[in-house]
C-alpha positions as CSV (number, residue, x, y, z in Angstrom):
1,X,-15.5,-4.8,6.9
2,X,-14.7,-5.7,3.3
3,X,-11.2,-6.6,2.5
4,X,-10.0,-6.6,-1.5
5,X,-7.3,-8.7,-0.6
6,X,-6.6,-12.7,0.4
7,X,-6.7,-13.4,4.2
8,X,-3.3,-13.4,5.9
9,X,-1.7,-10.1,4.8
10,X,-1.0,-6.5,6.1
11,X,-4.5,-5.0,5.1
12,X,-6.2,-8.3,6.7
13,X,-4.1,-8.0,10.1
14,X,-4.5,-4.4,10.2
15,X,-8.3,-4.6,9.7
16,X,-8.9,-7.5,12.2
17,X,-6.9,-5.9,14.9
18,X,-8.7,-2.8,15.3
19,X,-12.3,-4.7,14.8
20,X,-10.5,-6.5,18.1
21,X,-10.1,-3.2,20.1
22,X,-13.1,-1.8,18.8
23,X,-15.4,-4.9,20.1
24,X,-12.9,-5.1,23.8
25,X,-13.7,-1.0,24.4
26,X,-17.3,-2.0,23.9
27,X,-18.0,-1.2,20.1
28,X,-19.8,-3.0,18.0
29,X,-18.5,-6.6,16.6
30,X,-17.6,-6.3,13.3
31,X,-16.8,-9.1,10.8
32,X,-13.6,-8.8,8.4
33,X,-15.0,-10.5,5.3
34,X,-12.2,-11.3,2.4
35,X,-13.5,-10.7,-1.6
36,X,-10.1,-10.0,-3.6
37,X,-10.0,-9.7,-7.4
38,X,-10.0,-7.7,-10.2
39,X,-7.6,-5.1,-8.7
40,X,-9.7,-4.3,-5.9
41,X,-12.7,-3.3,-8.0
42,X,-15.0,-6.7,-7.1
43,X,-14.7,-5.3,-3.3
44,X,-15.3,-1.7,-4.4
45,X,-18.5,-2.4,-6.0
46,X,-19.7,-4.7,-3.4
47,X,-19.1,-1.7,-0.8
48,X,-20.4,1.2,-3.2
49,X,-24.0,-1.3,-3.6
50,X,-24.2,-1.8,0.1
51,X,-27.0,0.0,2.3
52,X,-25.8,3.3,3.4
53,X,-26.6,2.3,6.5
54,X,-22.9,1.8,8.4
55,X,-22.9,-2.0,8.3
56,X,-21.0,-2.3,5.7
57,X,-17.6,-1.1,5.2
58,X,-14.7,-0.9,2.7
59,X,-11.1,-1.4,3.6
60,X,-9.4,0.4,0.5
61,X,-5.5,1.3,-0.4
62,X,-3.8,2.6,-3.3
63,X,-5.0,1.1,-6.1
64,X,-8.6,2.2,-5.0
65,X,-7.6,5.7,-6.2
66,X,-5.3,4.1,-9.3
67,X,-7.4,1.9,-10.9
68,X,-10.4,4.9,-11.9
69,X,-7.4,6.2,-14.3
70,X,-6.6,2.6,-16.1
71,X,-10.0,1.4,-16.9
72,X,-13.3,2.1,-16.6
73,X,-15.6,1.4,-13.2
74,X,-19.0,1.2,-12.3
75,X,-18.2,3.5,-9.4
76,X,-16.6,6.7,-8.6
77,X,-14.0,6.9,-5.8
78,X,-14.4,10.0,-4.7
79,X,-18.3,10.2,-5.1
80,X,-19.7,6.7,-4.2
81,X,-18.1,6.1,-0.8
82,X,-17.6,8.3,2.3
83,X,-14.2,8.4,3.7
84,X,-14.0,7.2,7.3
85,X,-10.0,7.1,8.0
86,X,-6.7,6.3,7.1
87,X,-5.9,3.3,9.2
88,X,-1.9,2.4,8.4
89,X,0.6,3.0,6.2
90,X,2.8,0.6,4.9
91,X,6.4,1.6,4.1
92,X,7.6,0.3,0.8
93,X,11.4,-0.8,0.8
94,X,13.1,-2.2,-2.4
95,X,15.3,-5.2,-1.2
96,X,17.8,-7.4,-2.8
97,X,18.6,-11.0,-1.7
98,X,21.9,-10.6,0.8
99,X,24.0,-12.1,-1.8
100,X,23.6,-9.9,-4.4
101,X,26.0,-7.3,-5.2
102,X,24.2,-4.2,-5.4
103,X,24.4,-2.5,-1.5
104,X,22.9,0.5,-2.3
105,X,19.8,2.1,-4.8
106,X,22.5,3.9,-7.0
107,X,24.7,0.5,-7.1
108,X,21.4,-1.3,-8.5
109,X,20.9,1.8,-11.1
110,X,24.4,1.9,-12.3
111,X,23.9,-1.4,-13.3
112,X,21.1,-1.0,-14.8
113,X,22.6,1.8,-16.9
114,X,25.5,0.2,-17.8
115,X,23.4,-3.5,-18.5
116,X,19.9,-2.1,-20.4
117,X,16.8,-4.5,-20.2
118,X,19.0,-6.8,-17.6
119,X,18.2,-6.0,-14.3
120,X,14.5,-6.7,-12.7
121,X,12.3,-5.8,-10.1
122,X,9.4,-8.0,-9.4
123,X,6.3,-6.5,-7.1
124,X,2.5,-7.1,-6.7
125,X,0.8,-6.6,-10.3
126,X,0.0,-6.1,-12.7
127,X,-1.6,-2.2,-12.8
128,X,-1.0,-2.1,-9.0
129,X,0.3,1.0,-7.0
130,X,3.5,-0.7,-6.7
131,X,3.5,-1.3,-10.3
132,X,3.1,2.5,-10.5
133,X,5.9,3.3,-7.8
134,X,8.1,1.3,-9.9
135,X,7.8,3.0,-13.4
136,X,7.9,6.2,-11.4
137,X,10.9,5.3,-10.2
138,X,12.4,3.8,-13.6
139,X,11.3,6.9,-15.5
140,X,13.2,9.2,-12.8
141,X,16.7,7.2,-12.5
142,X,16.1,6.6,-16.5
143,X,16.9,3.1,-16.2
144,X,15.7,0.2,-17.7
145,X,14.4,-2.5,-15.4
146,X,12.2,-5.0,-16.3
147,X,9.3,-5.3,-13.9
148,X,7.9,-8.6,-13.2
149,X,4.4,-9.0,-11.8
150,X,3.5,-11.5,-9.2
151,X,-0.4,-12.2,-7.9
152,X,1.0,-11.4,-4.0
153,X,3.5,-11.1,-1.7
154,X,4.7,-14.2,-0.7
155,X,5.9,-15.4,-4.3
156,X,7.7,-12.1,-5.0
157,X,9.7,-12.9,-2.0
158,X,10.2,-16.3,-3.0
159,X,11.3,-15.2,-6.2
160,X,14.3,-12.9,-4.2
161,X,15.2,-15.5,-2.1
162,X,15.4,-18.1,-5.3
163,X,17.4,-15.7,-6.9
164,X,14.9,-15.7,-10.0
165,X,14.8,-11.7,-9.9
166,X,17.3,-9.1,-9.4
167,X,15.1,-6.3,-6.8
168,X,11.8,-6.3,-5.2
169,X,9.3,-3.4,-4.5
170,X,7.3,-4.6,-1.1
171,X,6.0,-3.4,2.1
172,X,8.3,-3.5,4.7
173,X,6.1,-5.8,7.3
174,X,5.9,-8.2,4.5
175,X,10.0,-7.9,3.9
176,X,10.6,-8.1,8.2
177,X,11.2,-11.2,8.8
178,X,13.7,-11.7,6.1
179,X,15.1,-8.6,6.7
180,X,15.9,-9.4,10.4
181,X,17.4,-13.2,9.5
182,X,19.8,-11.4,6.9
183,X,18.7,-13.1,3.8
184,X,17.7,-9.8,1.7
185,X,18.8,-6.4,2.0
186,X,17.0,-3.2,2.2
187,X,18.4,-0.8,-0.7
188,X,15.8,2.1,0.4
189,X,12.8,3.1,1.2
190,X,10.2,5.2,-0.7
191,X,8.4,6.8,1.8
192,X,9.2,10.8,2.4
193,X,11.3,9.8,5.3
194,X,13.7,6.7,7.1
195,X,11.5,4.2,8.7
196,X,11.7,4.3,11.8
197,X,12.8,0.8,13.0
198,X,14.9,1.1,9.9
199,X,16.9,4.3,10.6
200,X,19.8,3.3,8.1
201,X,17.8,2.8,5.3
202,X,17.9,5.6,3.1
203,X,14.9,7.3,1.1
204,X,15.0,7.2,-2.5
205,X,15.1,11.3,-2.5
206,X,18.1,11.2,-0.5
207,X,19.5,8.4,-2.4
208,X,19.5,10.8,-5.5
209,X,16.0,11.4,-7.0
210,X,14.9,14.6,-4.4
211,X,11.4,14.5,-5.6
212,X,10.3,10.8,-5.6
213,X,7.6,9.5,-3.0
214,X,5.6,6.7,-3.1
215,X,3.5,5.9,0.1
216,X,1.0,2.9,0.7
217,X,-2.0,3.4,3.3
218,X,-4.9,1.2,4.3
219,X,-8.0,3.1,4.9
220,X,-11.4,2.6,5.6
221,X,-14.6,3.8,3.6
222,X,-18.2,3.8,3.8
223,X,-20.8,3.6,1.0
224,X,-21.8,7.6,0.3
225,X,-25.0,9.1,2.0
226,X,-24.0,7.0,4.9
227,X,-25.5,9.4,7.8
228,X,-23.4,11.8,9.5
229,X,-23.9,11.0,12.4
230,X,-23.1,6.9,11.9
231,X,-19.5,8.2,10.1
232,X,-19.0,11.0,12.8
233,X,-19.3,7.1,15.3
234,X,-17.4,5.0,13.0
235,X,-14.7,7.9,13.2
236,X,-14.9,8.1,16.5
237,X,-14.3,4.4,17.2
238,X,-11.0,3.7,14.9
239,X,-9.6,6.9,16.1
240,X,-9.7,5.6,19.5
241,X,-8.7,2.3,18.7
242,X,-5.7,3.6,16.5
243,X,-4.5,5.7,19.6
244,X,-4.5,2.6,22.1
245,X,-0.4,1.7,23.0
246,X,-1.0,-1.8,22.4
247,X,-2.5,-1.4,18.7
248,X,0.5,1.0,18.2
249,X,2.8,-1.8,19.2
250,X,1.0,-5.0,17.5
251,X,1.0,-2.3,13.9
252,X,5.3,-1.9,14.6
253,X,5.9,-5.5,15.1
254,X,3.9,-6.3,12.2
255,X,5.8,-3.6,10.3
256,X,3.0,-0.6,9.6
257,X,2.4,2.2,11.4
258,X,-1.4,3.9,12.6
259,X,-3.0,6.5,10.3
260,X,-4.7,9.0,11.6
261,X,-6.4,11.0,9.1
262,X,-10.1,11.1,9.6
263,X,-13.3,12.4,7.6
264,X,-12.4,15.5,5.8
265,X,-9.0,15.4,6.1
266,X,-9.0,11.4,4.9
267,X,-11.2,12.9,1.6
268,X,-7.9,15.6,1.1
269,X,-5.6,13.1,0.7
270,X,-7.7,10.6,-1.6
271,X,-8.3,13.7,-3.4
272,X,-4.8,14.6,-3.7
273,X,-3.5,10.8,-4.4
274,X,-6.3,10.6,-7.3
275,X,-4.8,13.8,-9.3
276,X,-1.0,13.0,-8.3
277,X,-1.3,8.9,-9.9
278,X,-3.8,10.4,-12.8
279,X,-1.3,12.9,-13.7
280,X,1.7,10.5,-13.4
281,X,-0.2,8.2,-15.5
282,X,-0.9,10.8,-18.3
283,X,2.9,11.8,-18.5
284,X,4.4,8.5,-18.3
285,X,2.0,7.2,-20.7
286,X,1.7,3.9,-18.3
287,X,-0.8,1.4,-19.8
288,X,-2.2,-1.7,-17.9
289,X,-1.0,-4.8,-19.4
């Protein structure tokens, strides 16, 4: 399995974990192999040249259906690969450090209305998904936030907890353990409803703005004319795997949740998240920077 990300985060936890389960139910053994960059696209490519032969597999997320609309690939995302499943999703939460005064999403736009250009929000970017969520956001509350684009995780968060930026946009597993020691505060969450484990975090549509979502799944994908038969097996295997009670419990600790969506039903929803971002991108007139 290809992973477009560092080692160490959500995507590479999630990945390795149910390669674990796969190999202990007797499955194959399969080999997580890190090649971030360029947005995703260097790990794209490397899946889309591969041998359609089921060896070779592409853990994707968001941006593998955001970045077609911002520049131009040597692949097509909904042609080049085979969709195998979705494998996670990863609630996004925007957080503030626990000393800041904003204590809820419409505290943090008010200020923003009333201080133009101020406030910021820093996330994963630039020309990311979250990047995305975040202008989505901005253009809906009509606020302007300055968003500030960091290479990963970990120094977004630093830059919250040094009180170098106002707000953050991250997945909640990565904001947990800060979360749970009190040192930021969840505002809300962007997902189409409460986290579970966070039940008194509101949604950003019932925090005001009734028609903003913004979801972030992990999936897996397989170079196209992969046989049926091998994806109909490759489906069969992280289904299982994502059903077991200990994966279930290992994804909630970490703070994601199992997928679920398989085959055809995987290809819907890459379908419909490749129209929904292209569309938002058209309207909003978002450009890569």
């Amino acid at each position: 399995m290809i992973l477009p990300f560092p080692p160490g985060g959500p995507a590479d936890a999630m990945a390795r974990l149910l390669a674990e389960q796969i190999g202990a139910a007797g499955g194959p053994t399969m080999v997580v192999e890190s090649h971030p960059g360029a947005s995703t696209e260097i790990e794209a490519e490397l899946v889309a040249r591969a041998a359609p032969d089921g060896n070779v597999l592409g853990i994707i997320g968001n941006s593998f259906v955001v970045l077609p609309h911002l520049r131009k690939l040597t692949y097509d995302p909904l042609t080049d690969f085979e969709p195998i499943c979705e494998l996670a999703s990863f609630p996004p939460l925007i957080a503030v450090n626990s000393e800041s005064p904003y204590y809820t999403l419409a505290d943090l736009i008010d200020a923003a209305h009333a201080r133009p250009g101020a406030l910021t929000l820093a996330s994963v970017g630039p020309a990311t998904a979250t990047q995305l969520a975040f202008e989505m956001l901005r253009r809906e509350a009509k606020a302007d936030i300055t968003f500030v684009p960091y290479p990963g995780y970990p120094p977004v968060i630093g830059a919250l907890l040094g009180k170098h930026v106002t707000s953050v946009l991250a997945d909640y597993g990565e904001l947990q353990a800060q979360l749970k020691t009190g040192k930021l505060r969840a505002l809300a969450t962007t997902t189409r409803t409460r986290v579970e484990s966070l039940p008194d975090v509101p949604t950003v549509a019932e925090s005001g703005y009734k028609d903003f979502e913004a979801e972030f799944f992990g999936g897996l994908v397989a170079p196209a004319k992969t046989p049926r038969e091998t994806i109909s097996q490759l489906i069969g295997w992280f289904s299982a795997a994502m059903q077991v009670p200990q994966i279930k419990a290992k994804f909630a600790a970490l703070g994601f949740f199992p997928g679920g969506a398989c085959g055809a039903d995987f290809a819907a929803i890459l379908r419909k998240d490749y129209d929904d971002y292209g569309r938002v991108l058209r309207e909003s007139n978002f450009k890569a920077e």
